[in-house]
N, C-alpha and C positions, 0 to 999 in steps of 0.2 A: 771220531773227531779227526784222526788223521785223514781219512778220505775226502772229509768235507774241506778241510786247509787245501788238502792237494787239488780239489776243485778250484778251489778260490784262488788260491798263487796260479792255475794254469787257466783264470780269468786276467791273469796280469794284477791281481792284489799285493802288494807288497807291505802295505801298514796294518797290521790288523788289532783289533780291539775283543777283548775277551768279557763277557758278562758272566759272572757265576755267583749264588750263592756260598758261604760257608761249608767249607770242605770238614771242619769239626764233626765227627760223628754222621760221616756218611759217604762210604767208599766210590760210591757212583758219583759221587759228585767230582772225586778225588779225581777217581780216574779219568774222567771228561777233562776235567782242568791240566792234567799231565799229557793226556792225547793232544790237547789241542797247542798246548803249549812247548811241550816236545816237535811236534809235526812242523810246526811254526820253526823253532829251534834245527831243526834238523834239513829247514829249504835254507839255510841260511837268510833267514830274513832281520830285522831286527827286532826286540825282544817286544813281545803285545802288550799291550797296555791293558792290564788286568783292573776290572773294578768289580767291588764286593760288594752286593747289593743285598740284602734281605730277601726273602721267598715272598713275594709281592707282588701282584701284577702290573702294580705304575712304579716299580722297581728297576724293568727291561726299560719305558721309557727314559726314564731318570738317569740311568747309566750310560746309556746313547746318547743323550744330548750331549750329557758332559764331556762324550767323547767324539763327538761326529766329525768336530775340523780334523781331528789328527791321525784319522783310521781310513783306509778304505773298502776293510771289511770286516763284518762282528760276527762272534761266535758265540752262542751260551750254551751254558752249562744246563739250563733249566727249560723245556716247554716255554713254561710260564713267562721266562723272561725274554725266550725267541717271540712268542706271540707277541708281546708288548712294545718290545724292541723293533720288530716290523711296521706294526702300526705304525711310531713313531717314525721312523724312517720316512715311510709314507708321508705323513703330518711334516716334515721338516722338506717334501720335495727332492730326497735323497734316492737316486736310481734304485732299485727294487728289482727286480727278476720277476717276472710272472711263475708262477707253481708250475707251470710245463715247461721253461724256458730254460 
């Protein structure tokens, strides 16, 4: 998670928005959510906008919407909710990176 932040701050991101399920009873999850939020924490940027979504795949959508004015980059915690969360990006007309770009 912290590689991925340092990707995205040296795209020029400065707002970013965190997707994760429930850290309860489940260390990987933990640890994602402190990588990315440490990593975020330690460019000095300001603090991400963390949203707790349930393990769902219209979860990653639902979180992005609610978040897309104020971020201009998202991280999850979960496959699941990166998949979903891209889709929707896509569906909102929100710049996207190609998988080779």
């Amino acid at each position: 998670m912290s590689r991925l932040v340092a990707h995205l701050t040296g795209l020029g991101h400065r707002r970013f928005g965190v997707i994760t399920t429930s850290i309860r009873h489940n260390d990987r999850i933990a640890q994602r959510l402190r990588g990315a939020t440490g990593a975020i924490a330690a460019a000095a940027l300001p603090a991400p906008v963390v949203v707790e979504m349930a393990y769902t795949l219209r979860d990653g959508r639902t979180g992005l919407r609610a978040r897309a004015p104020a971020i201009t980059a998202v991280v999850c915690t979960t496959d699941i909710h990166a998949v979903d969360a891209l889709a929707e990006a896509r569906l909102l007309g929100l710049g996207v990176p190609a998988p080779d770009a």
